[in-house]
C-alpha positions in Angstrom: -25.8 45.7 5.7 -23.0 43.3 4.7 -21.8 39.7 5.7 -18.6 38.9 6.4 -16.3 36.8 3.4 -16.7 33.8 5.4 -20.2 33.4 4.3 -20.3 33.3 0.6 -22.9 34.8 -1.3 -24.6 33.5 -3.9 -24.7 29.9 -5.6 -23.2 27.3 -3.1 -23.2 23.5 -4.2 -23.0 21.0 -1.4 -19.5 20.0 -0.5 -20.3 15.9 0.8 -18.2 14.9 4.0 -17.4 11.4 5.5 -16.5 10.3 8.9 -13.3 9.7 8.7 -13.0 8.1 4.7 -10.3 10.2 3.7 -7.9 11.1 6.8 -4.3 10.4 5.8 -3.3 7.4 8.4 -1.2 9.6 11.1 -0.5 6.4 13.6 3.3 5.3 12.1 4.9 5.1 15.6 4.5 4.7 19.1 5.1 8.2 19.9 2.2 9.5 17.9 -0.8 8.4 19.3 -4.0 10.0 17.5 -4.2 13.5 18.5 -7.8 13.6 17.6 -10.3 10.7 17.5 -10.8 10.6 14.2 -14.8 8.9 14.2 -15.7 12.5 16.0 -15.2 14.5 12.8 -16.0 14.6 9.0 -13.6 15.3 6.3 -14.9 16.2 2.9 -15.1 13.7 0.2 -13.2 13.9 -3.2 -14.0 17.7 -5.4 -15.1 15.3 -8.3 -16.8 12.8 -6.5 -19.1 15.9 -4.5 -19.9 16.8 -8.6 -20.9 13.7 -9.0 -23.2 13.1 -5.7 -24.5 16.9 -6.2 -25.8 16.1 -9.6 -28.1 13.3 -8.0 -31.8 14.7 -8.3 -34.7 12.8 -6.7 -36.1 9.8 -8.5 -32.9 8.7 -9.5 -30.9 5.5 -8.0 -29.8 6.6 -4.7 -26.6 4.4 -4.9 -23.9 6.2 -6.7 -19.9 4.9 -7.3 -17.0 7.3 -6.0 -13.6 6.5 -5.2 -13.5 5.1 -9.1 -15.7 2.5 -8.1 -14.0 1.8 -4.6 -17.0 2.8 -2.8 -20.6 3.3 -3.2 -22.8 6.7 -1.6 -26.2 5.8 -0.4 -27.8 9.3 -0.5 -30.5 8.5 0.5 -30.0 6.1 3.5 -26.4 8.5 4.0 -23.8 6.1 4.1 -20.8 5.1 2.6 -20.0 2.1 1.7 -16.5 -0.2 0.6 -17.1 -2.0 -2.7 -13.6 -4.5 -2.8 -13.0 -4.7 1.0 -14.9 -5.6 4.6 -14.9 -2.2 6.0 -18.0 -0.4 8.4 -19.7 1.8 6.9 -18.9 5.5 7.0 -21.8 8.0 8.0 -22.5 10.2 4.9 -23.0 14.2 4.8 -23.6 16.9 3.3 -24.2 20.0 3.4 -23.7 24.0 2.5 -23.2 25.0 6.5 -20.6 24.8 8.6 -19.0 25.4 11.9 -15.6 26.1 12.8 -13.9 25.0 16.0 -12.7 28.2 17.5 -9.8 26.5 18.6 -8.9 25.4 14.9 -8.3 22.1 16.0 -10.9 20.3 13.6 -11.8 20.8 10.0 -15.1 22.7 9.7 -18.0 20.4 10.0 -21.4 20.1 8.2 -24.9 21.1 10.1 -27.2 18.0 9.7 -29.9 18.2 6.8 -32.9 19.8 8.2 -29.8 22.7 10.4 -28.6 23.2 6.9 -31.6 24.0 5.3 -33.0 26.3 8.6 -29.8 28.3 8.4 -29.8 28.7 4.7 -33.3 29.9 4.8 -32.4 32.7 7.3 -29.4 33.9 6.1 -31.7 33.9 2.2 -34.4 35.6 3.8 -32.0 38.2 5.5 -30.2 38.9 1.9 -33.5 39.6 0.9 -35.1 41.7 3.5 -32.1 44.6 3.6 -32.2 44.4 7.3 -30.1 47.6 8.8 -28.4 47.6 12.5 -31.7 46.3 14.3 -30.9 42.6 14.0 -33.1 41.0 16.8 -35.5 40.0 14.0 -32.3 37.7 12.6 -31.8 35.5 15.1 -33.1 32.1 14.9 -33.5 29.9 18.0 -33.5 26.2 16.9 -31.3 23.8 18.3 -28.9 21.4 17.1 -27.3 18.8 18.9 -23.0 18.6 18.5 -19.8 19.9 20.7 -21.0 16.9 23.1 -24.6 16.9 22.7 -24.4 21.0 23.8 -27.4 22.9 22.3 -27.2 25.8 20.1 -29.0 28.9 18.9 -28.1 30.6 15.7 -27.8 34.5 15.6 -26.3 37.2 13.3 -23.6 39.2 15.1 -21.8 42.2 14.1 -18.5 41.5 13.1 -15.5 43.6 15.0 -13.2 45.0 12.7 -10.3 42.3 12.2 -12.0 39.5 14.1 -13.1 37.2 11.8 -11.1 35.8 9.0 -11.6 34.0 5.8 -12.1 30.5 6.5 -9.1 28.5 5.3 -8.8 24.5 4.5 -7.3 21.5 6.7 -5.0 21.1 6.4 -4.1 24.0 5.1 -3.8 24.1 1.5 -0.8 26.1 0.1 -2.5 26.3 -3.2 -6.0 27.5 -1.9 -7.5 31.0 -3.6 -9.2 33.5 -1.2 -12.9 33.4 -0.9 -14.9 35.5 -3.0 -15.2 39.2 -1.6 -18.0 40.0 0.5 -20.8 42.1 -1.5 -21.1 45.3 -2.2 -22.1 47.5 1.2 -26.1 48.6 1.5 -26.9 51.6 4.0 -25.0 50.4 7.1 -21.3 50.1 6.9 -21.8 47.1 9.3 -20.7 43.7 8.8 -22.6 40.9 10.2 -21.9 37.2 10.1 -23.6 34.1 11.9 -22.7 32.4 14.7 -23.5 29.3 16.8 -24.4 30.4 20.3 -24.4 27.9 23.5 -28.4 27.6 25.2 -28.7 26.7 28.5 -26.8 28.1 32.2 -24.8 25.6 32.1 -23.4 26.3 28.4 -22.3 29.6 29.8 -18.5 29.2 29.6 -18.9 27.4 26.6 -17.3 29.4 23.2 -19.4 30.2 20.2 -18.9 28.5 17.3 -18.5 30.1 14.0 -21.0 29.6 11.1 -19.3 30.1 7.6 -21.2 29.0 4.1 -19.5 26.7 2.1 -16.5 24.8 3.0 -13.5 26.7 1.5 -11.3 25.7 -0.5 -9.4 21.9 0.5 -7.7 19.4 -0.9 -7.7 15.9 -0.9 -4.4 14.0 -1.2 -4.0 12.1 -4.4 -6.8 13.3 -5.8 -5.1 15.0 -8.8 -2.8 12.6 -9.7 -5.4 9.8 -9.9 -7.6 12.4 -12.0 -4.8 12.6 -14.2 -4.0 9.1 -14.7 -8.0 8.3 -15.3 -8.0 10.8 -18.1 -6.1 7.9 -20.0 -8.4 5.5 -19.5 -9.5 2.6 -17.2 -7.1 0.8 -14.5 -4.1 -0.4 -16.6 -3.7 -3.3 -13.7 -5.1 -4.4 -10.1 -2.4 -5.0 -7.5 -3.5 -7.5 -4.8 -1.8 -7.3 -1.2 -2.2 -10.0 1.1 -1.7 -9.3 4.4 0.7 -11.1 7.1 0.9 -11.9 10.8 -1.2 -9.8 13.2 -3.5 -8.2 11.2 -6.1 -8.7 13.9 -4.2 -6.7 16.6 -3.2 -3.9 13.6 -6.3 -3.1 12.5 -8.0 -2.5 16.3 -8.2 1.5 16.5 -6.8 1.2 19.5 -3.4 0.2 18.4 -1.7 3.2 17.0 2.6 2.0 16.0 1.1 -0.1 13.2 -1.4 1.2 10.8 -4.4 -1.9 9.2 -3.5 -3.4 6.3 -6.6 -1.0 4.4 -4.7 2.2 5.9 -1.5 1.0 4.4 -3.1 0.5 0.8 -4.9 3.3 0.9 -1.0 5.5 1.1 0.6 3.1 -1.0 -2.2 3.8 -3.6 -1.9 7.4 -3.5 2.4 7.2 -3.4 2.4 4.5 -6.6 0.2 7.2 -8.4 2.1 9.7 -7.3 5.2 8.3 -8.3 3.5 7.4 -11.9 3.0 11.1 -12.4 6.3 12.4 -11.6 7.8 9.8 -14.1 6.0 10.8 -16.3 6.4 14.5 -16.2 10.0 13.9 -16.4 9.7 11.8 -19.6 7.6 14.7 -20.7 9.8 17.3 -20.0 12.3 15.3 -21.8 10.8 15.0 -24.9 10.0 18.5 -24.8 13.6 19.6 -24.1 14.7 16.5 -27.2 12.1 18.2 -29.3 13.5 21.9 -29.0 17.7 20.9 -29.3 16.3 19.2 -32.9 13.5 21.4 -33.7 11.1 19.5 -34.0 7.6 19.0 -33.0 7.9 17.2 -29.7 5.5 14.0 -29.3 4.8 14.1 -25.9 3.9 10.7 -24.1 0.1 10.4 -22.4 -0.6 10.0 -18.6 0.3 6.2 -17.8 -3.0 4.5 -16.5 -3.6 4.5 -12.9 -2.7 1.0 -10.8 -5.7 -0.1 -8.6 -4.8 -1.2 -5.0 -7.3 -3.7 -3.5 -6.1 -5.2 0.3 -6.6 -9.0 0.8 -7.9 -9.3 4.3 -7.4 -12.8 5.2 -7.8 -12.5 9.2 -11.0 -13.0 9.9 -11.5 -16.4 8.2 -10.6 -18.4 11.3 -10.2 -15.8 13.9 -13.4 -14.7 14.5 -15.8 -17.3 15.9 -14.2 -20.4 14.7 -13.9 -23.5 17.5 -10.2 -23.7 17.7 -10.2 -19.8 18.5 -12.4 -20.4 21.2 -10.5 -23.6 22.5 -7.7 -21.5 22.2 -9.5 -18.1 24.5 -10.5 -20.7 26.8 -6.8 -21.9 27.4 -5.0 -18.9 27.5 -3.8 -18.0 30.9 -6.1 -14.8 32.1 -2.7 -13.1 32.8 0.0 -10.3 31.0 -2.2 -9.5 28.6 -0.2 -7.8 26.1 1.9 -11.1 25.8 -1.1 -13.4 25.7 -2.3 -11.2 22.9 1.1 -11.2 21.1 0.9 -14.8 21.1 -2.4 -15.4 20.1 -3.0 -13.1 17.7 0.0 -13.0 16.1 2.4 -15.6 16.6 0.1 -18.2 16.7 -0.6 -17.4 12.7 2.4 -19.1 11.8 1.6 -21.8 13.9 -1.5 -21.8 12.3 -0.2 -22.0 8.8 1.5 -25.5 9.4 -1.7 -27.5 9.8 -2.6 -28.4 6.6 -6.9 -27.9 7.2 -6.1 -24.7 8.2 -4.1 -23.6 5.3 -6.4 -25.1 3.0 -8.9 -22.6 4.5 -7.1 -19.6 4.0 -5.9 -20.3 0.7 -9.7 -21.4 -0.4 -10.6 -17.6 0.9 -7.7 -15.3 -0.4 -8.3 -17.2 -3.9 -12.0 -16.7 -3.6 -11.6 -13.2 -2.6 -9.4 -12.1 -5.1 -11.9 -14.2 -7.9 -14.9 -12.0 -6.6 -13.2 -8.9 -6.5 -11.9 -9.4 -9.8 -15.6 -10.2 -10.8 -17.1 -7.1 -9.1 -14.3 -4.7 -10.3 -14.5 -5.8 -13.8 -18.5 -5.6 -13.1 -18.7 -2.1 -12.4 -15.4 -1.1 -14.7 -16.9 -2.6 -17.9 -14.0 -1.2 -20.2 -11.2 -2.5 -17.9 -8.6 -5.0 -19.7 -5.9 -4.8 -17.7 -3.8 -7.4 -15.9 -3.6 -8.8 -12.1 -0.6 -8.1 -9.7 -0.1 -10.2 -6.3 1.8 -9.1 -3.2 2.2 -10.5 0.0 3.8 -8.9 3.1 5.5 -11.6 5.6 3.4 -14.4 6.1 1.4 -13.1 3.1 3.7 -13.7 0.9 3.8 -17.2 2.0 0.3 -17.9 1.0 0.8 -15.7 -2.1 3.4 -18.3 -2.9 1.4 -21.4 -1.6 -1.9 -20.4 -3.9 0.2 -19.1 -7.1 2.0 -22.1 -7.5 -1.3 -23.8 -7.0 -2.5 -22.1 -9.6 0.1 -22.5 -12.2 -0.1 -26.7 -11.5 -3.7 -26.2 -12.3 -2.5 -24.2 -15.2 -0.7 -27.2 -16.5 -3.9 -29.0 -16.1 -5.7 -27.2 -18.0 -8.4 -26.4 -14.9 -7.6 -22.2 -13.8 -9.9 -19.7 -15.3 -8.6 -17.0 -17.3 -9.9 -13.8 -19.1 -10.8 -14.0 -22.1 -10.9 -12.1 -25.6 -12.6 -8.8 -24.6 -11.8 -8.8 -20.6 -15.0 -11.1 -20.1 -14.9 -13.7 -17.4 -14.8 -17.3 -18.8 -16.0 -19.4 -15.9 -17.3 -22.8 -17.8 -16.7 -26.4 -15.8 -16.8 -25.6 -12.2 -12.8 -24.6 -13.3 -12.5 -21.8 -10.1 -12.4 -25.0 -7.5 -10.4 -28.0 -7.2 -10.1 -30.8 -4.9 -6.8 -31.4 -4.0 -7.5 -34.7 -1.9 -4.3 -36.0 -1.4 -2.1 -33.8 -4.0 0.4 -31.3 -2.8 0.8 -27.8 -3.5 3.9 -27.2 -5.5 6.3 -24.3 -4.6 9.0 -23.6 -7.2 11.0 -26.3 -7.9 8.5 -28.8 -6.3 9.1 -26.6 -2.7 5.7 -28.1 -1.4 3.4 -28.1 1.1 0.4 -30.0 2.1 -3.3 -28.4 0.8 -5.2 -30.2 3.1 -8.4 -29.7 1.4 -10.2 -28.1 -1.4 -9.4 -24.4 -2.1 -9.9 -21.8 -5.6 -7.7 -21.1 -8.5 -7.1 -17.6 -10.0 -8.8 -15.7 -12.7 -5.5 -15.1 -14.4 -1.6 -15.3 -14.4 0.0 -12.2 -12.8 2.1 -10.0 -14.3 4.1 -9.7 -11.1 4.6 -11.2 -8.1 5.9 -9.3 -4.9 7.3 -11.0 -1.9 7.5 -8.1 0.9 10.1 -9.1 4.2 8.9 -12.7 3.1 9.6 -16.1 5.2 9.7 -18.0 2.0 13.2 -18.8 2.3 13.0 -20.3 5.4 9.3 -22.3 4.6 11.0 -23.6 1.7 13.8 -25.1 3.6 11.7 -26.8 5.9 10.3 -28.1 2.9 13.3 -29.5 1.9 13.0 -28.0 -1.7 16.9 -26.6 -2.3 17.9 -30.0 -3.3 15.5 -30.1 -5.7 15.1 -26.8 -7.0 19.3 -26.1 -6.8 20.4 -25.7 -10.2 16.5 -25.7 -12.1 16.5 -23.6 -15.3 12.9 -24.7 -16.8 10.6 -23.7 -13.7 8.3 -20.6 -13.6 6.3 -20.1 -10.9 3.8 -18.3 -12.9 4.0 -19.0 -16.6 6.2 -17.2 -19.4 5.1 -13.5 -18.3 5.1 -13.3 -14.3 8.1 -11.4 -12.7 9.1 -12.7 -9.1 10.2 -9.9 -6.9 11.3 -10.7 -3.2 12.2 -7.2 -1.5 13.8 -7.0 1.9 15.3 -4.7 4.6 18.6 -6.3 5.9 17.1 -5.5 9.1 14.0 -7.7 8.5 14.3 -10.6 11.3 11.6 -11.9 9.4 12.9 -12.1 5.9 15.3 -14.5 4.1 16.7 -14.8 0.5 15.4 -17.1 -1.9 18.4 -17.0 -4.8 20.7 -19.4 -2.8 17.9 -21.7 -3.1 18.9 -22.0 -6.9 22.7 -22.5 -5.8 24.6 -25.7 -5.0 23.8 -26.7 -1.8 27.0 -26.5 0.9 28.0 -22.7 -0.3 28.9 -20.5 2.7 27.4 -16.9 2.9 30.5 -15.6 2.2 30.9 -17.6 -1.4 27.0 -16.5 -2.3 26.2 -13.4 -5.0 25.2 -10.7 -2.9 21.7 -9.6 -3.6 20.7 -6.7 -6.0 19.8 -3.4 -4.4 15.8 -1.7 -5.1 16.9 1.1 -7.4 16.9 4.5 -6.1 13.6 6.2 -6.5 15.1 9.7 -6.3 17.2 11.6 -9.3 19.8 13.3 -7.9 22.0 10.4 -8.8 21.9 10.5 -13.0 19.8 8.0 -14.1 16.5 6.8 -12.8 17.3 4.2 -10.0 21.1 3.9 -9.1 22.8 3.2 -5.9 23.3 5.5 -3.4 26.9 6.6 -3.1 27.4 5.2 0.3 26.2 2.4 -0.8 28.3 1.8 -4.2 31.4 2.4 -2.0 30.5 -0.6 0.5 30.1 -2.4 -3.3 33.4 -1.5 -4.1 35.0 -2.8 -0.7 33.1 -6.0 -0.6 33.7 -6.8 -3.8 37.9 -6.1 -3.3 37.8 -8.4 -0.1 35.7 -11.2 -1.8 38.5 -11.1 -4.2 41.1 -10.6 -2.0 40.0 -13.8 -0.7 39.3 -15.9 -3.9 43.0 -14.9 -4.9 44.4 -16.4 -1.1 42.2 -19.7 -1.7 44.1 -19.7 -5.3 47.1 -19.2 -3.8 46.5 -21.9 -1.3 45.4 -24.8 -3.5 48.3 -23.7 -5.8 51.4 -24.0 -2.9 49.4 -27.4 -1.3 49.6 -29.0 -4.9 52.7 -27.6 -5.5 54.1 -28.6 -2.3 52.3 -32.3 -3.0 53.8 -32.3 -6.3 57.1 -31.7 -4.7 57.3 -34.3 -2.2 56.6 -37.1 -4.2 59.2 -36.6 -6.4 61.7 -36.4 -3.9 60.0 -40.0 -2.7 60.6 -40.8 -5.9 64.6 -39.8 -6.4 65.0 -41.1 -2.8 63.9 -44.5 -3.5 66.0 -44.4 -7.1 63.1 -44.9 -9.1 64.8 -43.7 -12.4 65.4 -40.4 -14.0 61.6 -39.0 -14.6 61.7 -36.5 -11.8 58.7 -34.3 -10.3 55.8 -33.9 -12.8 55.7 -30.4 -13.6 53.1 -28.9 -11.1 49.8 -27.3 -12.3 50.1 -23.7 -11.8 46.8 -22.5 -13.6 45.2 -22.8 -10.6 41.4 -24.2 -9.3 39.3 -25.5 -12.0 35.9 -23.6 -12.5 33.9 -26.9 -10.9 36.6 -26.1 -7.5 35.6 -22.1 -7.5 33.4 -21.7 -4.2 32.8 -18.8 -5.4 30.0 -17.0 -7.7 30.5 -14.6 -10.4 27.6 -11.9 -10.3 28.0 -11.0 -13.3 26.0 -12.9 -15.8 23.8 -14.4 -13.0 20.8 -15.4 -14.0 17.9 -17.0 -11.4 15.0 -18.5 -13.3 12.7 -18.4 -10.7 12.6 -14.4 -11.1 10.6 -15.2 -14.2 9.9 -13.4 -17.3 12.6 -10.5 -18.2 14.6 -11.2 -14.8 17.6 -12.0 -13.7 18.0 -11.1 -9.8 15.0 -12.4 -7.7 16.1 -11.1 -4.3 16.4 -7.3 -4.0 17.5 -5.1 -0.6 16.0 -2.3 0.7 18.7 0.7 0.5 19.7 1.6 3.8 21.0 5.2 5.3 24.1 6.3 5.9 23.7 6.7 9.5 21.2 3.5 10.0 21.8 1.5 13.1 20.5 -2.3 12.3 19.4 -2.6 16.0 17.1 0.6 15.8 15.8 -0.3 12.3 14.6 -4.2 13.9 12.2 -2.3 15.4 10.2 -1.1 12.3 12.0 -2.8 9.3 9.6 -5.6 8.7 6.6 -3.0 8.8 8.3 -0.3 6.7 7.9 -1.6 3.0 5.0 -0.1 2.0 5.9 3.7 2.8 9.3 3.1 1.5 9.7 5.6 -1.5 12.7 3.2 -3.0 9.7 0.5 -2.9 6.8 2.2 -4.1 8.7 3.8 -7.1 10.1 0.1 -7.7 6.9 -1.3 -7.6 5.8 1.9 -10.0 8.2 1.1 -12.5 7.5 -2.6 -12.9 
């Protein structure tokens, strides 16, 4: 006898599955609710991290880091847990069995332990014994409980010619190689393979469900390029994203247009590395092609070190269980629901925000979040030494701003923590907490808010800060910092090697600029420098990160009617002083005051102080920080965008923009 090629003979190492750990995010709109649930259904874990667990032997620690230290496998109690963020654990399996929905609607998923080891002790013993046509012998009637708590028998059944296929992966996986052949024939020219069979009367109607060994071949997005990229060494830098408004409504499962803030990271993670790997197989290629036009031997550049994502999940600090969220349940109006929740849970944030105790509570948890993450990641990376990265998305970014420039006034003081020689932690003094007490928290240019209380400083000063659709504009003008920060030259939010990014859709209701802040006060739109665009990510323009054609056209035209207009103003103030000019020498000749005449009239125009105007050339904004000259930066819109349509999603688009993520890449 013979099996089928779906169950794979000889050595088969455990493939190790997770509920749900590595499903790419699928819920981007409104139209696309989940089409499965996925908690009902494993997906298989990383290929290097199921080495790793497989190599586990008993005896040994039972907790073992995957995910490069993201996560931590309990084999032994067979769960999964999040090292950097607050997520529920994920139910742990593994397994050399499988069954295959007969629909093809789910990825195969594992037997349980003690099915696994009953069906691989069969189909051994079966190898073994040569058994010929009469297969009664091979069935085995235990009972496993999935498919809706349906039991099952296992039996061998001959296999119809053409009726069972290879099992493939799932997705599928363009790149996958075809399972091993089946071996050799014995006596009977029969093929046999094992299937799942329904028990009971009222199972009748229900389909079998087919057994293969081993999983088949898969892939696991990102996996690859993050293998590459660790081949050069240990994180080169960890970005930190603080969330904004309504992260408590985003990250129910029941909401499906807005994936959680840890979805989010997760894709941005993968697309950063991504885009790291593409660059640099250009650059690559390019040296090979510089090497071979001056034949030479081409010194091709390493893999750039992976960037570590890490999500800042600020919510739950005061909504869960505090007394002002209860006061506030108790109050709301037990009617429209959706509204209620709208205000609530999101709204209500900003509202939030303003009182200074509150603030001072959520800035004393993001900064003691990101202080024992940094602790636990350079814990369990021992030969990382790389830098720190902040970003904050809408109100985020507000706190981002709030807590940095915290930081760099304790800087000043003398009082943050920072990393030492070696990466090690120096932590002497009590210097990660202040008191504020009465002292302010200083934006840029002394834009300032109230603390309200005691909160933490950072480990160290980031090497760049990202402002993603971000109110700061607008909190800044209700702090009434343009006066003060208008014109400032010597300010850095962050000391002498922190960029200052602030990215925006035109779209974003939620987002303002921050450059005119720097400006005169009094300037009208028009008169302002219009803002720098993210580069292109793509290459079919030339260089790495130009303007899209559309786009340098509109340049082109705005910048001929802005000086269309500056020319009119000239040519105004020139015919009102020359028409000034004019008639008081006449006034003069009329009243006989002597032979002097009309002064000659100044035709050279406004002077540069009387220019409403601003040159964008040469601009320079200090507040961008080290290396920088533009702070604010606009998304790069499609031809065919309609503003009104893009509303709708621009303020929650920035992370899976690829003009974003390849900026954020490249800097």
């Amino acid at each position: 006898m013979s099996f089928c090629a779906s169950l794979f003979s000889g050595d088969v190492e455990k493939t190790w599955c997770s509920s749900n750990l590595y499903v790419p995010s699928k819920r981007n709109s409104v139209f696309d609710a989940a089409s499965m649930d996925p908690t009902h259904y494993f997906m298989p874990l990383r290929k290097v991290d199921c080495a790793t667990l497989n190599q586990w032997r008993e005896g040994e620690d039972t907790s073992i880091l995957v995910e490069f230290t993201r996560a931590t496998a309990d084999v032994k109690l067979g769960l999964l847990r999040y090292n950097f963020w607050d997520q529920q654990p994920k139910t742990l399996a593994a397994s050399r069995w499988f069954y295959t929905d007969p629909n093809g609607k789910r990825p195969p998923q594992p037997l349980d332990v003690e099915d696994d080891d009953a069906v691989e002790e069969v189909y051994q013993r079966g190898l073994k014994s040569g058994i010929g046509p009469d297969v009664s012998s091979f069935e085995r009637s235990f009972k496993t409980t999935y498919n809706g708590g349906k039991s099952y028998k296992v039996v061998l059944a001959e296999v119809q010619e053409g009726a069972v296929k290879a099992s493939s992966s799932f997705p599928p996986d363009p790149t996958a190689q075809l399972p091993p052949p089946p071996p050799p024939p014995s006596s009977s020219n029969k093929v046999y393979t094992l299937k799942m069979k329904p028990i009971g009367v009222q199972n009748i109607f229900s389909p079998d469900l087919q057994l293969q060994r081993g999983y088949g071949e898969y892939r696991v997005e990102g996996e690859a390029e993050e293998v590459l990229l660790a081949s050069s060494g240990p994180a080169k830098e960890i970005l930190f994203v603080i969330h904004g408004i309504g992260e408590l409504v985003w990250s129910k499962t029941e909401v499906s247009f807005v994936p959680s803030m840890i979805e989010q990271m997760a894709e941005l993670r993968t697309d950063i590395q991504k885009r790291q790997v593409k660059d640099w197989k250009k650059e690559r290629k390019a040296a090979e092609e510089e090497a071979k036009r001056t034949h030479q031997v081409a010194d091709l550049p390493p893999p750039p070190k992976r960037v570590e994502v890490i999500p800042i999940v600020w919510y739950d600090c005061w909504h869960t269980g505090t007394d002002m969220k209860k006061t506030l349940d108790a109050a709301t109006i037990q009617t429209i629901p959706l509204v209620r929740t709208i205000a609530n849970d999101i709204i209500f944030d900003v509202l939030m925000y303003q009182q200074p105790e509150l603030r001072a509570k959520i800035l004393t948890y993001v900064s003691r979040s990101i202080n024992e993450i940094w602790l636990g990641f350079c814990s369990l990376n021992s030969d990382f030494r790389g830098g720190v990265s902040i970003c904050g998305h809408s109100l985020g970014s507000v706190i981002a701003w709030d807590l940095l420039a915290s930081h760099a006034e304790e800087e000043r003081k003398g009082a943050s923590a920072f990393i030492g020689e070696g990466g090690s932690k120096e932590m002497g003094g009590g210097a990660m907490t202040t008191t504020a007490g009465s002292d302010l928290i200083w934006g840029p240019g002394r834009g300032r808010a109230d603390s309200g209380g005691a909160y933490s400083t950072l480990p160290t000063s980031p090497r760049c800060v990202w402002l993603m659709g971000s109110p700061v504009g607008l909190f800044l003008t209700l702090r009434n910092a343009h006066e003060t920060i208008a014109g400032t030259t010597d300010f850095n939010l962050m000391g002498e090697t922190t960029k200052l990014f602030n990215v925006f859709n035109p779209s974003d209701p939620v987002a303002y600029r921050i450059e005119p802040l720097q400006l005169p006060m009094g300037k009208k739109p028009v008169d302002l420098p219009a803002p720098a665009y993210v580069p292109s990510a793509d290459y079919s323009f030339g260089a790495i990160g130009g303007v899209r054609a559309h786009l340098k056209v509109k340049q082109h035209i705005d910048a001929a009617q802005k000086n269309a207009t500056k020319a009119i103003k000239v040519a105004e103030k020139m015919f009102s002083k020359l028409t000034d000019q004019m008639g008081v020498g006449g006034a003069r000749r009329k009243s006989g005051g002597g032979g002097g005449g009309a002064p000659s009239p100044d035709l050279r125009g406004p002077r540069a102080e009387e220019d409403e105007g601003e040159e964008e050339d040469g601009l320079d904004f200090s507040l961008a920080g080290h290396g920088n000259k533009r702070l604010d930066w606009q998304v790069q819109t499609g031809v065919l965008d309609s503003e009104l349509i893009s509303t709708i999603t621009a303020h929650t688009s920035y992370f899976n923009n690829a003009d974003v993520v390849a900026f954020m890449a490249r800097n």
